[in-house]
N, C-alpha and C positions, 0 to 999 in steps of 0.2 A: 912604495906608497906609504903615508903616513898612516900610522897604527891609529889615531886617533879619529883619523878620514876615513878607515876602514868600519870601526865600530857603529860609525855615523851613518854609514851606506845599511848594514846591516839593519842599524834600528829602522833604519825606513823601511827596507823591505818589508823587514817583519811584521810593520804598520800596515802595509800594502794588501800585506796575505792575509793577514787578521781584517783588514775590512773587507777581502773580495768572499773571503770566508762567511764575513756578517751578511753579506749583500747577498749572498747565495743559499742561506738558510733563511731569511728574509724573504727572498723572494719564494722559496720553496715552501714555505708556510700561508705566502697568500696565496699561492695559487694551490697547495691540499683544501684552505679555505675556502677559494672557492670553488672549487669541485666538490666539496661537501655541500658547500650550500645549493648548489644548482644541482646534484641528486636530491639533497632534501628537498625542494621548490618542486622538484616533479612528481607526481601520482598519477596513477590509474583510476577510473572509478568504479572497479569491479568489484571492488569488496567493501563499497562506501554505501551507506544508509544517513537514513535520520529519525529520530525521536522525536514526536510531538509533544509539547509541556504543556497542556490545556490551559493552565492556572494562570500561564504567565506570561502566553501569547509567544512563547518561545520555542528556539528547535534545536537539536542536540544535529550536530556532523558526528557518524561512527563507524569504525572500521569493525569488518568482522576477522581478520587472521588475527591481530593481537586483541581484540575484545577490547578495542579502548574508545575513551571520547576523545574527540580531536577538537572541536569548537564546540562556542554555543551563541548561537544568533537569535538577535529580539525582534520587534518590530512587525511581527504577524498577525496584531490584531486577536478577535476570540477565534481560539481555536477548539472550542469548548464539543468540539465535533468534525475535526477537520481530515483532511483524507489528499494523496500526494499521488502525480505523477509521475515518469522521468521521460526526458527526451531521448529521444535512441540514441544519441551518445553518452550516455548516462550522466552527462556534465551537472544539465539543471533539473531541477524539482520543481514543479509545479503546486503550489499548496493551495488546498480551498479551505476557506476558515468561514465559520458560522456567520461571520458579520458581514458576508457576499462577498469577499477580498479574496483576488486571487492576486498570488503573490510566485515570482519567478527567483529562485535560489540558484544562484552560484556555489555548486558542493565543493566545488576546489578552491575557491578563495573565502568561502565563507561569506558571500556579499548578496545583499539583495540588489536584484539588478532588475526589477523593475514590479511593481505591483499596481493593483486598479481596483478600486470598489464595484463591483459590478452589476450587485442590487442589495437588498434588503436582507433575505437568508438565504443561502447556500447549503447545500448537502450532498457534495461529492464533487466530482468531475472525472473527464475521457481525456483522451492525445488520441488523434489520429493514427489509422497506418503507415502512414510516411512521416507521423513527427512532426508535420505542418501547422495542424491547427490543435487547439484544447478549446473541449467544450464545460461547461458549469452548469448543472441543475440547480433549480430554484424554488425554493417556498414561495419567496415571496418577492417579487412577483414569481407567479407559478408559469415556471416556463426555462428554454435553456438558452445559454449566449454563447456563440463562438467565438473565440479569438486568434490570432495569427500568434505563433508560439514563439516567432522571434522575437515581435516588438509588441505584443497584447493590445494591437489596434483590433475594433469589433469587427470579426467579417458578418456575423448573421447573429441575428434577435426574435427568438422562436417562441412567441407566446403561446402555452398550454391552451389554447381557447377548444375545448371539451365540443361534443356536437351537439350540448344542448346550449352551448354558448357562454358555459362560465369559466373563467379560469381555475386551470388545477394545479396543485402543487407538483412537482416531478420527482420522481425516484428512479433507482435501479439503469442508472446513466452509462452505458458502456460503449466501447471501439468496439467494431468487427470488423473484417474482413472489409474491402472497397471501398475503403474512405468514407465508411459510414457510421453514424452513432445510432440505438436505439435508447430508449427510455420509457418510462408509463408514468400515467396520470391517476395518481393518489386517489384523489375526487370522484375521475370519470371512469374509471375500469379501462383505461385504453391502453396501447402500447401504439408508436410511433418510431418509423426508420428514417432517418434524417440522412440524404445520401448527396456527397460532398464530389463524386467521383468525376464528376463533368465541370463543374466549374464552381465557383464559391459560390454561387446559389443555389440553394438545394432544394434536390428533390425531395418532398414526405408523402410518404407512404404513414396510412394510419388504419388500425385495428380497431375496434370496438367490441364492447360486451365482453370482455374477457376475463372479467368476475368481479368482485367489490373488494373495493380497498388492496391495491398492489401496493405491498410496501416495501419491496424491493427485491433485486433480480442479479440472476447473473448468466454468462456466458460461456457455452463450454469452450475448452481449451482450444479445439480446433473452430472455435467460431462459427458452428452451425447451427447451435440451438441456442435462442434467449429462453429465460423459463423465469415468470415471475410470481413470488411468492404472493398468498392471500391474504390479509388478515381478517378481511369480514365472514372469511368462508375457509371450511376447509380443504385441503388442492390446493394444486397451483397451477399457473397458465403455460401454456410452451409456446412456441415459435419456430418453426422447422426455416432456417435462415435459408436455405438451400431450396427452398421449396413455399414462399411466401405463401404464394396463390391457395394453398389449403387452407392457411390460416389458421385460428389459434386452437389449439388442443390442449381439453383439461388432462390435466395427470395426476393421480392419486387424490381424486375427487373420495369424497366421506372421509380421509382417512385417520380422522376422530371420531364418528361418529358412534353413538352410544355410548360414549365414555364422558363421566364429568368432565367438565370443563373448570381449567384452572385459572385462576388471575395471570395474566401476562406482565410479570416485572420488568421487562426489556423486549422491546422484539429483534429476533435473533439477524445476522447477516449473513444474507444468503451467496454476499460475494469468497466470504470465508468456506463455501462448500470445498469438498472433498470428493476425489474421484480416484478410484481404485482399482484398478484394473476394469474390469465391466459394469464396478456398481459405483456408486452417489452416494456419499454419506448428508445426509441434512436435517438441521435442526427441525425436532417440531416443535410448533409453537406451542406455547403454554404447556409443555410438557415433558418429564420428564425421561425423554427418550429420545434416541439419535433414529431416523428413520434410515435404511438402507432401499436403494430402489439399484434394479436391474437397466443397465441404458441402454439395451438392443430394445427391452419393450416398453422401456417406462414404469413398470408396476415394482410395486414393493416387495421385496423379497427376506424383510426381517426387520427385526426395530432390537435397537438397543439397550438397557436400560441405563442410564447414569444420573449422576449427582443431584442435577439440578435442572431446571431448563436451560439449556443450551444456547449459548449465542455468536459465537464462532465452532465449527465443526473444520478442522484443517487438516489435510495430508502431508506427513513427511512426502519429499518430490519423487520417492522411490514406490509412494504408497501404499507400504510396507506397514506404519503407522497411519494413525487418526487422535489429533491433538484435541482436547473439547473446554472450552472453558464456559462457565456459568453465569446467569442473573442474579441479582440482589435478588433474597440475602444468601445467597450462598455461592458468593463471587470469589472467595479465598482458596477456593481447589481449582486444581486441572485436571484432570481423566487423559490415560492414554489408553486407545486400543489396539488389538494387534487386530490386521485385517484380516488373517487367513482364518484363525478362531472366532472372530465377533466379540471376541472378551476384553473385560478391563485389565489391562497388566499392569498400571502405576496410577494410583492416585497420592498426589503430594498438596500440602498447603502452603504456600510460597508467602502468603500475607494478605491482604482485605485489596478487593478491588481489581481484579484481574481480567485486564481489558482487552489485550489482542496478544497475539501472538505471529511469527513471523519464523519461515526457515531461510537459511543460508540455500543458495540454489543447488547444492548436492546434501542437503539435509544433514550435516552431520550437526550442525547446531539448531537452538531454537531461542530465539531472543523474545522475553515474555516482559510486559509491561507492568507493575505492577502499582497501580495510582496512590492506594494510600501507606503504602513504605513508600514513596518516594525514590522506586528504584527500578530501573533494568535489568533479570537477572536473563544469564544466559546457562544455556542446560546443554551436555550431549548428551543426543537422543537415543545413543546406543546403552551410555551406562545412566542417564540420566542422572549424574554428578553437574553439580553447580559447579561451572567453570568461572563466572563473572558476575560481578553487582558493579552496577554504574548509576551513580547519583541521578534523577533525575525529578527536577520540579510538575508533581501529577503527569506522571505520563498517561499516554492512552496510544494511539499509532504507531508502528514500526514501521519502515517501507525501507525496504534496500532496494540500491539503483538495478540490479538484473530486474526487477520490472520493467524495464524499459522491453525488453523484448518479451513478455508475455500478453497475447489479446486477454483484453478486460481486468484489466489492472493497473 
């Protein structure tokens, strides 16, 4: 064969190899690319939260294993007092913002996927026990709206109309157990069970006299007692969920009495209470003290003394702890106590403005708001070492999506 036909064959070859070579590193680099990208495109949302930015009608998407932000979405209107569900797949958030919008969040894409003005002011809202419907308490109009949680069409429109016939405003709005909500009427002293269990028209069931001015309420874990706080008196009202037909029971009726009364700079949240083995940690009002009540009898069995008065009172999830932060002006601490002592083990000043607080559902973190640093710091709660600061425009709310599975949250 010709030498010069030979070198000719080879150059080609060589050309050959060298392209099947490119073609196959080519190809194996789009498709590591796309296996990278279609792992990254997938999440869970068990370790996903979000941050409410009051100031700016915005919300932070955040993970709790790396402590990081991951979005930030606008478009929420005031939130200048807003408060979040999740659906039991922890996908979406339900957000109630001050200006009656409720607003349904996509925490995996970061998208609002559907919101509705639903009245005038807003002050919280529930999700059902099956996730089906969210309901909205109202100032104004004073009353609550249900909606269908897939597509926020109204199932029911529940005016507070009071038994002397005026309308009240509503508080202390919770899920319990059977596909029902209960709540109370600011105005009329009432408490009201809203029961959804039979068909999207509900049953109410309504209390009266159950003291002056409920300003807000919470539920215990197991969902058998609603118990709403006082502000015109001091006590607060129960509810034995299990046992309606008795009806309402005062508990720790007087339990300021004879002592000055202080000006009230905030009133406290009674849904932030703390329960700890057998006992209740909760804020008093107007005072410089955490009350501790026993839950077999209801009665007080010791009071606290800390900072300032108190307006979240929180349990690490093991109970082990009780987190406490304070009213203007003396909003810049947090108190920790250790339950088995009664004592203060850690007080720190993180910055001015310290609004809620939140654990990770086995406590080892605690993600703290902090409004006027304009930050989120995160703490463990064992060495209580600042693990994280995370920019944020006036925070105030944390909610991580495991609320999805706890009644009355």
């Amino acid at each position: 064969m010709d030498r010069r036909a030979i070198e000719k064959g080879l150059a080609a070859m060589n050309g050959f190899i060298k392209s099947f070579f490119l073609a196959v590193i080519a190809f194996a680099a789009v498709t590591v690319a796309s296996w990278a990208q279609a792992d990254g495109g997938l999440r869970a949302t068990g370790d996903l939260g979000i941050v409410i930015e009051r100031a700016t009608g915005s919300v932070k998407i955040i993970e709790t294993s790396g402590r990081t932000e991951l979005r930030r979405v606008e478009g929420f209107g005031d939130l200048s007092h807003a408060s979040a569900v999740y659906s039991r797949d922890e996908r979406y958030a339900f957000i109630f913002g001050r200006d009656g919008g409720l607003t349904k969040l996509d925490i995996l894409t970061g998208k609002i996927v559907g919101r509705v003005i639903q009245a005038g002011n807003s002050i919280g809202g529930a999700i059902s026990q099956d996730g089906s419907l969210v309901a909205v308490s109202n100032y104004k109009p004073g009353g609550i709206k249900v909606f269908d949680s897939a597509t926020l069409e109204l199932v029911a429109d529940i005016p507070a109309i009071a038994a002397d016939g005026t309308q009240s405003k509503t508080i202390g709005l919770v899920d319990i157990p059977g596909q029902k909500f209960v709540f109370s009427l600011y105005n009329a002293g009432e408490t009201w069970i809203v029961d959804f269990s039979e068909s999207r028209t509900p049953k109410i069931t309504k209390f009266t006299d159950i003291g002056e001015l409920p300003y807000d309420a919470l539920v215990t874990d197991d969902g058998r007692y609603y118990i709403a706080g006082l502000f015109g008196e001091d006590g607060l009202a129960m509810l034995d969920l299990w046992q309606t037909e008795k009806g309402i029971t005062r508990i720790l009726d007087g339990y300021g009495k004879g002592e000055e009364k202080l000006p009230v700079y905030k009133m406290p949240h009674l849904e932030g209470w703390a329960k700890a083995g057998d006992n209740i940690f909760l804020p008093a009002i107007g005072r410089h003290e955490v009350l501790v009540v026993d839950q077999r009898t209801w009665k007080e069995v010791g009071r606290i003394p800390v900072h300032g008065q108190p307006v979240f009172v929180v349990a690490r999830p093991d109970g082990r702890q009780v987190w406490v932060n304070f009213a203007h002006p003396l909003n810049d601490t947090l108190q920790v106590i250790d339950v088995p002592s009664r004592k203060i083990i850690r007080s720190f000043q993180p910055g001015k403005a310290i609004l809620h607080m939140e654990f990770t559902p086995r406590g080892e973190q605690v993600w703290v708001s902090i409004r006027d640093a304009n930050r989120v710091d995160v703490y463990d709660t064992r060495t209580f070492e600042r693990l994280a600061e995370i920019p944020a425009q006036k925070p105030s709310g944390i909610f991580l999506a495991a609320r999805a599975h706890r009644t009355g949250l």
